[in-house]
C-alpha positions as CSV (number, residue, x, y, z in Angstrom):
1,X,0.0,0.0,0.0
2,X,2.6,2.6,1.0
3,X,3.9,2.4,-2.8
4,X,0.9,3.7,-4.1
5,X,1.1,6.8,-1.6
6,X,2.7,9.8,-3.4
7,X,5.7,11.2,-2.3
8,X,4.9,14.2,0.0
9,X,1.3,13.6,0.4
10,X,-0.4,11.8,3.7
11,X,2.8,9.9,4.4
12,X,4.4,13.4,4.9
13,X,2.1,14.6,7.0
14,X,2.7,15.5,11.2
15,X,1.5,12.3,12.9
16,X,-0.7,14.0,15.1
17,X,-2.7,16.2,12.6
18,X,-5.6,15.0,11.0
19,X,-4.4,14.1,8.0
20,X,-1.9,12.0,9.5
21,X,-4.4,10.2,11.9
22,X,-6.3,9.3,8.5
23,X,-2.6,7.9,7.6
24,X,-2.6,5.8,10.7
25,X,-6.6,5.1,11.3
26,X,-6.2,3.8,7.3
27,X,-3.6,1.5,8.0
28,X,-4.9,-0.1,10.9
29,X,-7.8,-1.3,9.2
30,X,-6.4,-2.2,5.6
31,X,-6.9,-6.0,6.5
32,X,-9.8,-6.4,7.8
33,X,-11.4,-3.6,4.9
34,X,-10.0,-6.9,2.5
35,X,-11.9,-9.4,4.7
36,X,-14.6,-7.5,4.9
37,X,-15.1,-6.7,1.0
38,X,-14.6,-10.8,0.1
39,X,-16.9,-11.9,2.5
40,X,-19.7,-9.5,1.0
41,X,-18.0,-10.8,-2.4
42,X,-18.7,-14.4,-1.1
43,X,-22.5,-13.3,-0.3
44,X,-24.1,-11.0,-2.8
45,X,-27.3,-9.8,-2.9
46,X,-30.1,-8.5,-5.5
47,X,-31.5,-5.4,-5.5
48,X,-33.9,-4.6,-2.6
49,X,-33.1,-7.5,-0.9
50,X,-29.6,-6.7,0.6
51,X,-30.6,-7.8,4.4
52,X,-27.2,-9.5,5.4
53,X,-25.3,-6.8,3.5
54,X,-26.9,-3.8,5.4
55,X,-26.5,-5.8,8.8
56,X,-22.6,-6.4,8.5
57,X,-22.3,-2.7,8.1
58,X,-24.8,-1.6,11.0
59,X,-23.1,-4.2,13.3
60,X,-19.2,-2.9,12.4
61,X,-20.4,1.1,12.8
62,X,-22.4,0.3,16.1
63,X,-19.2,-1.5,17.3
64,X,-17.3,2.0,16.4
65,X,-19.6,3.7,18.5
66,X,-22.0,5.1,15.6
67,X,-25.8,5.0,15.4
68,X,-27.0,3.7,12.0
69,X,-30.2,3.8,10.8
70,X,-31.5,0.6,8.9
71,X,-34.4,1.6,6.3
72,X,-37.6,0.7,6.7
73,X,-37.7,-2.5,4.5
74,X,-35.0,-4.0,6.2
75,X,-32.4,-2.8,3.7
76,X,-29.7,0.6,3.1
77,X,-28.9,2.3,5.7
78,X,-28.2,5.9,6.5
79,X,-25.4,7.3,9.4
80,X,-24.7,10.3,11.1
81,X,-20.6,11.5,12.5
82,X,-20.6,14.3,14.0
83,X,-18.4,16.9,13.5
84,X,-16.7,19.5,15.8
85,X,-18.9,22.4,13.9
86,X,-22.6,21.1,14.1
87,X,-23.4,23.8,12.3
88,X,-21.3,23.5,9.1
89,X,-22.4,22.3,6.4
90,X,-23.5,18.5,5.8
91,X,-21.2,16.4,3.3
92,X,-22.7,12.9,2.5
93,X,-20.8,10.2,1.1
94,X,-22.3,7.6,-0.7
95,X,-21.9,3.8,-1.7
96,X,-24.5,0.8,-3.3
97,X,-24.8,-2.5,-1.9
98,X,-27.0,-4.6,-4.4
99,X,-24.8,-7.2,-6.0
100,X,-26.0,-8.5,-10.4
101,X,-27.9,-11.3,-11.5
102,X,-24.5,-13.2,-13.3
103,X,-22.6,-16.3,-12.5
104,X,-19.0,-15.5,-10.9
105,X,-16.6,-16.9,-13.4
106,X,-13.5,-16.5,-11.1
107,X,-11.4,-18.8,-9.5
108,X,-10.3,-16.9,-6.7
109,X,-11.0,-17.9,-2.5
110,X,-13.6,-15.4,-2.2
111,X,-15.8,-16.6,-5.5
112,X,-19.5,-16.1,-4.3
113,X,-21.2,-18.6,-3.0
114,X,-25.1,-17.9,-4.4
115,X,-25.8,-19.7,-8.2
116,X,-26.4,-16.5,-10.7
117,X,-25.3,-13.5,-8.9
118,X,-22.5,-11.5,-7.8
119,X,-20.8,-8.3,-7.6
120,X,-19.8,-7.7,-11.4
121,X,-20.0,-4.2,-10.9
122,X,-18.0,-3.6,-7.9
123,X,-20.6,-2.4,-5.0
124,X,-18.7,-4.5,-2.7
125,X,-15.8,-2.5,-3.0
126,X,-18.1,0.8,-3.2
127,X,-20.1,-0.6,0.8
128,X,-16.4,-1.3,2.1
129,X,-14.6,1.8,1.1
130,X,-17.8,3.9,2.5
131,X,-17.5,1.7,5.7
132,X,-13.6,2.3,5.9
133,X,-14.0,5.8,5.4
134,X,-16.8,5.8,7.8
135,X,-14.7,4.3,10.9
136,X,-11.8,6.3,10.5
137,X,-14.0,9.3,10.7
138,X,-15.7,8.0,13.4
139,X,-12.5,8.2,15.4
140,X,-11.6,11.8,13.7
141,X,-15.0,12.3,15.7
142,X,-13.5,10.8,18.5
143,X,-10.7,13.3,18.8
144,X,-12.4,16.5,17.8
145,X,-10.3,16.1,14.7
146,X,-13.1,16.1,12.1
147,X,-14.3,20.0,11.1
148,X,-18.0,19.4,9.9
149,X,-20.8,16.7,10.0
150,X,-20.2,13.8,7.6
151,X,-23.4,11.2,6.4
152,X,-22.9,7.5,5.4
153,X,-25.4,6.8,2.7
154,X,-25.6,3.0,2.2
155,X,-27.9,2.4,-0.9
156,X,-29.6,-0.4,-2.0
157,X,-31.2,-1.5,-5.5
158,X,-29.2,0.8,-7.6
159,X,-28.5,-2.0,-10.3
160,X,-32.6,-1.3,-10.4
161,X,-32.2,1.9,-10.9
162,X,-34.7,2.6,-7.4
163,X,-32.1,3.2,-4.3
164,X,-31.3,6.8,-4.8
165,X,-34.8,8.1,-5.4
166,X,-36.3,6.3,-2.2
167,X,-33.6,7.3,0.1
168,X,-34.0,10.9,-0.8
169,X,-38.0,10.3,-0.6
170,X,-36.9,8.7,3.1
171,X,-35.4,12.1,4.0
172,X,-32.0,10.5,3.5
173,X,-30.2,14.0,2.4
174,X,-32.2,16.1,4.0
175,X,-30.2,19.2,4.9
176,X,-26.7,17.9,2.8
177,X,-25.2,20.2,1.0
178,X,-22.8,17.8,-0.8
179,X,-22.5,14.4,-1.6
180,X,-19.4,12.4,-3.6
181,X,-19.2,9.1,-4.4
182,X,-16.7,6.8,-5.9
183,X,-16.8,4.2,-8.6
184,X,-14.8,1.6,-9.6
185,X,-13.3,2.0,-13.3
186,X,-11.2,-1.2,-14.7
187,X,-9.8,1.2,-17.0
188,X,-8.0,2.8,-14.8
189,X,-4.7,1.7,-12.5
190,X,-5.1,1.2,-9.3
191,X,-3.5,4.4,-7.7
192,X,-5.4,6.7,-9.4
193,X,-8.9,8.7,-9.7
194,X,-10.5,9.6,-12.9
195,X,-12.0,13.3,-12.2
196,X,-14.3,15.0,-14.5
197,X,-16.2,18.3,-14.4
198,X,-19.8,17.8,-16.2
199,X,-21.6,15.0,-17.3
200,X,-19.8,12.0,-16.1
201,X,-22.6,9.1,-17.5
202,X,-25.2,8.8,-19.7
203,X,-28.9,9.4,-19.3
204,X,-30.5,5.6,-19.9
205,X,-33.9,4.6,-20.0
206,X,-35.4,1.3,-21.2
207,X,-38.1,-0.1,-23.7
208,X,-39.7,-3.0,-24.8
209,X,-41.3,-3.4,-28.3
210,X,-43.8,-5.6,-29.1
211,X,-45.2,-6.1,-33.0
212,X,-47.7,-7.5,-34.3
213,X,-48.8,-8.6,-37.8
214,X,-52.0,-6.9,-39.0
215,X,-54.7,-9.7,-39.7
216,X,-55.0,-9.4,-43.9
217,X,-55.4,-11.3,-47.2
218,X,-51.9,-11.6,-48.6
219,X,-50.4,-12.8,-51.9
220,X,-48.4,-16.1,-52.6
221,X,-44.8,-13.3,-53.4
222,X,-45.3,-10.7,-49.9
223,X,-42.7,-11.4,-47.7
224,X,-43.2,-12.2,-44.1
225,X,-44.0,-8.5,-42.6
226,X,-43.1,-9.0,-39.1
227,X,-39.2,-10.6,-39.9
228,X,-39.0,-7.5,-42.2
229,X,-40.5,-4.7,-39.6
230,X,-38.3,-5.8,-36.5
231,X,-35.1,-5.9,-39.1
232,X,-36.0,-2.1,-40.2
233,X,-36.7,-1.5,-36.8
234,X,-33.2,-2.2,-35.6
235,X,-31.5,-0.6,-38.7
236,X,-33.5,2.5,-38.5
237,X,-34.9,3.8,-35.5
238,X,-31.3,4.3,-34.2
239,X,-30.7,6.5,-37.0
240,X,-33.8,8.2,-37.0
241,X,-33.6,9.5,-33.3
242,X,-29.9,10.4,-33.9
243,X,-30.6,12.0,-37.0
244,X,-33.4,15.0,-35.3
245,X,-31.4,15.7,-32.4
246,X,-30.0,19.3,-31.8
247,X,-26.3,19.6,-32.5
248,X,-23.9,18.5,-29.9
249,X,-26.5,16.4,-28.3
250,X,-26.5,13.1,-28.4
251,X,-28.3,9.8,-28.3
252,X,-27.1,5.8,-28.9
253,X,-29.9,2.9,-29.2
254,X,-28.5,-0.4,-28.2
255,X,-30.6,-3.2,-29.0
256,X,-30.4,-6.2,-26.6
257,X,-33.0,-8.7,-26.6
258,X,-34.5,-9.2,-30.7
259,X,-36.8,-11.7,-32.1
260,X,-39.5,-12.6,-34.4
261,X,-41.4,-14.8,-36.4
262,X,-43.6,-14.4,-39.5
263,X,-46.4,-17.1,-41.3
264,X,-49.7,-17.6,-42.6
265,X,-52.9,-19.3,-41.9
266,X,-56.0,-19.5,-42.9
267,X,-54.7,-21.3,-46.3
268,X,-51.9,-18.7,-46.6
269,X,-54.6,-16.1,-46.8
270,X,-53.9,-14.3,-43.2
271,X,-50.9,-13.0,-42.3
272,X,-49.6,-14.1,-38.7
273,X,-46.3,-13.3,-36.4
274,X,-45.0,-11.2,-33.5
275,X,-41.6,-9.6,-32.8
276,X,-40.0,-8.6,-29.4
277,X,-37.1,-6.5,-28.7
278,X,-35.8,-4.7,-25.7
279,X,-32.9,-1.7,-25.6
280,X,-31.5,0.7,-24.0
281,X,-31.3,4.4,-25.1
282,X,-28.6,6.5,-23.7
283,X,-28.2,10.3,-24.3
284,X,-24.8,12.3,-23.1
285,X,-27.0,15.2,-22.0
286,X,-30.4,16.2,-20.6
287,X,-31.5,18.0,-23.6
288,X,-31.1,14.5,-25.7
289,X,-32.7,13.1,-23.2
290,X,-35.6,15.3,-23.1
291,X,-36.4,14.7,-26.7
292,X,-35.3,10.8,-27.0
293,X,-39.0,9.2,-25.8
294,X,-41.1,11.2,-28.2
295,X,-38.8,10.9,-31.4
296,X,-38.2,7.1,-30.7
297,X,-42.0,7.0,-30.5
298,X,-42.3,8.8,-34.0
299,X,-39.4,6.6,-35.5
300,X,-41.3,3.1,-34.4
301,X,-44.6,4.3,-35.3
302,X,-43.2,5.6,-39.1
303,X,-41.4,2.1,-39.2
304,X,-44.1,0.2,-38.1
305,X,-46.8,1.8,-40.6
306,X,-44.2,1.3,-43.6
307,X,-44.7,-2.5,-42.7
308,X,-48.3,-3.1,-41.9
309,X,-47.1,-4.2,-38.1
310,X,-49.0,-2.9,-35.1
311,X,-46.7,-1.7,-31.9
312,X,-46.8,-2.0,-28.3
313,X,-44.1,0.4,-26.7
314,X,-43.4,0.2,-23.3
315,X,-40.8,2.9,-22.8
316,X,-39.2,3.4,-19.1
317,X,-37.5,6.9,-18.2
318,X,-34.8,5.7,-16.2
319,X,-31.9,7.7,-15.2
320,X,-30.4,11.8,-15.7
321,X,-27.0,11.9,-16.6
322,X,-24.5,12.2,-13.3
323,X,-23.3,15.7,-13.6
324,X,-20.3,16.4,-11.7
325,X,-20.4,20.1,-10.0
326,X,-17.1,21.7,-10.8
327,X,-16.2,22.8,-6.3
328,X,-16.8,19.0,-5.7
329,X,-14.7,18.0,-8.3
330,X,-12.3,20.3,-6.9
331,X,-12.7,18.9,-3.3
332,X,-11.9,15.2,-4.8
333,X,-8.8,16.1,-6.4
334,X,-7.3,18.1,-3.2
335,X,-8.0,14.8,-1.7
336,X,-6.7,12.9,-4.1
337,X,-3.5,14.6,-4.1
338,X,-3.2,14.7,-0.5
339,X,-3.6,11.1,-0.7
340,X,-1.8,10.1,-3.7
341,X,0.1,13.1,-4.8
342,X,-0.5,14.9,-7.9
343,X,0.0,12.0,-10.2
344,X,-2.9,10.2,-8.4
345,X,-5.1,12.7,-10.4
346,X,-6.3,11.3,-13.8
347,X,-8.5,12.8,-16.2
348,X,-11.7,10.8,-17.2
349,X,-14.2,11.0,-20.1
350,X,-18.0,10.5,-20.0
351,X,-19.3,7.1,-20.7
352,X,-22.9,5.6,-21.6
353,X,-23.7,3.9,-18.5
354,X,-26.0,5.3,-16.1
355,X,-25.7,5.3,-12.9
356,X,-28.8,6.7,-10.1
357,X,-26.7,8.7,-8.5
358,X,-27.3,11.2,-10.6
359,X,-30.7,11.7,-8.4
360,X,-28.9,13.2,-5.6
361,X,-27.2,15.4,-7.7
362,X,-30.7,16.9,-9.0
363,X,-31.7,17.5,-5.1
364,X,-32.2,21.6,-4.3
365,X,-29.1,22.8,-2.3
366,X,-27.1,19.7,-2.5
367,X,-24.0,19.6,-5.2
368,X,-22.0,16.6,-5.4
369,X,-20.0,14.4,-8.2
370,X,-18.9,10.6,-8.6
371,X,-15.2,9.8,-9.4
372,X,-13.5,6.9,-10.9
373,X,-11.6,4.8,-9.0
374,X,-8.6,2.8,-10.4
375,X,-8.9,-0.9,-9.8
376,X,-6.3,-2.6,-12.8
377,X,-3.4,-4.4,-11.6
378,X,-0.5,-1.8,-12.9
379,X,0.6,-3.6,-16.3
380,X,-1.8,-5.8,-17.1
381,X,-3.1,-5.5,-20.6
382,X,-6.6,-7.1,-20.0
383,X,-9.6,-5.0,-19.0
384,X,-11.7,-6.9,-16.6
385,X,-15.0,-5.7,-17.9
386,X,-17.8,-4.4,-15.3
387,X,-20.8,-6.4,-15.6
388,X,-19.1,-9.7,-16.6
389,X,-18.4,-12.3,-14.1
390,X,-14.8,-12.7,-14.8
391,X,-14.5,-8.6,-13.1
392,X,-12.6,-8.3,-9.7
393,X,-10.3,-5.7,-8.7
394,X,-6.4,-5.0,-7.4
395,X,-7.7,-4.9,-3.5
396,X,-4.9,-2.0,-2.8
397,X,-7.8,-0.1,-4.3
398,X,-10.0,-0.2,-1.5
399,X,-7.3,1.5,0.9
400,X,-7.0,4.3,-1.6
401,X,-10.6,5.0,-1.5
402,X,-10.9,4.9,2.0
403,X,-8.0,7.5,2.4
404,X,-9.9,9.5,-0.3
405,X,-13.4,9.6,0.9
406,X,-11.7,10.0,4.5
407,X,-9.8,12.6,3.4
408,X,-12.7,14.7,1.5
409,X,-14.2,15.2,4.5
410,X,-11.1,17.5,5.7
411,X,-11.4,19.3,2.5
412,X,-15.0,19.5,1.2
């Protein structure tokens, strides 16, 4: 770990100042932050239904001394450190807890141990980071070493795109005035954060198409419609809704789930068949995003008339784009580089995930942003993809963040 400290940062700092107790406080824990992140990794849970998780993490804060405050259904859980200024402004950090529905391909000690889910996405290092960052604040607390009030926001379901939204409908930020978060990026080495000012994700909502063949006297040469309509559909509607947004906004289609079938019956006089296909539809800003339901709309229904198939759209706003506030941004890096040193810093660019975080962000009074944190092994030349049951992470990582988070709670 002490490599991946930069020279002249925390290790540099006067043992008894706070920046050196997050030094020490850091260190003391490293281990048992690792135990503690493969254990969850051995027992993920789905969205909404992240019981054990949220217990292991009330039980270690109560043990430091802290209060937590388990939500109603049982899951996320929300807790207060006091700081030496009750009056100053409220900084909230944030983590997820809910694990995804895919097999864990590794062959590692900690592999989980539940058929068809784990954490492909990294929330276990996101809960255990949080919680390391949580007890050496706690103990900052402790020592009147810790200038303002500081919130642990444990959230659950954000994989379903539902956490964020209820915690803030709980009263969960209530009275924050900023809120940072990190997220692990495979992309990047470990040893490093990825900071960006502005959009940081995508917007991304979700639809299912349904089409269905229009009942008709047909000829022995017309093609089967409904093969046809779902291929135009595909080929076309991504263009279309590209095609009529503004300039410099942007929108991407990507088609997951796609099928159909075409016949006849009746003696080949009635056309029969149904397609079904599901996609996502990301836009890099709010503007795009604004304008992406109701131009989709126009490019199914134009497609769908050209073929003589009837639709049934089902689209599903989902999420804003996360929109990083430009003071918070500057509160991570001053972290960062108190942490790592100046080459800790690394510059990011936005991607099309999404990512509910972006909620918070749209809260009146509070201002917040997500960084990137580096998880690749230094060197390697594979990219351990997030969502894909082969990702895990360089576990030096997770003592980074919690030096980070610990230490943006000195700065922001």
């Amino acid at each position: 770990m002490s490599a991946l400290l930069g020279a002249g940062a925390m290790n540099a700092a006067a043992p008894d100042s706070p920046k050196g107790l997050i030094a020490r406080y850091a260190r003391e824990i490293d281990q048992e932050m690792i135990d503690f992140r493969r254990d969850l990794h051995r027992h993920p849970e789905a969205s909404n239904a992240e019981f054990r998780t949220t217990r292991r993490v009330a039980e270690r804060l109560e043990r430091a001394g802290l209060m937590p405050v388990v939500g109603a259904a049982g899951t996320g859980l929300v807790c207060d450190i006091p700081g030496a200024d009750p009056l100053a402004p409220v900084l909230a950090l944030r983590g997820d807890l809910d694990a995804l529905p895919v097999d864990d391909e590794k062959d590692v000690p900690y592999r989980s141990s539940v058929p068809r889910m784990c954490h492909a996405c990294g929330h276990d290092v996101h809960t255990t980071v949080l919680l390391g960052a949580g007890l050496v604040l706690a103990r900052l607390a402790a020592v009147q070493a810790l200038p303002g009030p500081v919130r642990l926001l444990f959230q659950p379901a954000e994989e379903k795109i539902a956490g964020a939204r209820a915690m803030i409908e709980d009263g969960s930020v209530k009275g924050v005035a900023r809120v940072l978060a990190l997220h692990c990026d495979p992309k990047i080495d470990v040893g490093r954060v990825g900071l960006r000012v502005g959009a940081l994700t995508s917007a991304c909502d979700l639809v299912k198409l349904t089409v269905r063949a229009v009942p008709g006297e047909v000829t022995g040469a017309e093609p089967p419609n409904v093969v046809d309509a779902v291929s135009a559909l595909v080929s076309d509607v991504p263009a279309a809704v590209s095609r009529q947004l503004p300039a410099g906004s942007g929108a991407s289609v990507v088609w997951g789930h796609v099928e159909a079938t075409s016949g006849r019956r009746g003696g080949a006089k009635q056309r029969t068949g149904t397609g079904y296909l599901q996609c996502t539809v990301r836009c890099i800003d709010e503007r795009a995003w604004d304008l992406a339901e109701p131009l989709f709309r126009k490019a199914v229904s134009s497609v769908c008339a050209l073929h003589g198939v009837v639709p049934e759209l089902e689209y599903t706003r989902g999420v804003p784009p996360v929109v990083n506030e430009a003071t918070s941004i500057e509160v991570l890096r001053l972290a960062t580089e108190e942490v790592l040193g100046a080459t800790g810093v690394a510059t990011t660019e936005q991607s099309l995930g999404g990512e509910d975080f972006a909620w918070f962000l749209r809260e009146e009074g509070v201002r917040g942003a997500m960084a990137r944190l580096g998880v690749r092994v230094p060197g390697t030349t594979r990219v351990l993809d997030l969502h894909q049951g082969s990702f895990d992470v360089d576990e030096r990582a997770l003592g980074v963040a919690t030096r980070v988070l610990a230490m943006a709670a000195l700065t922001g």
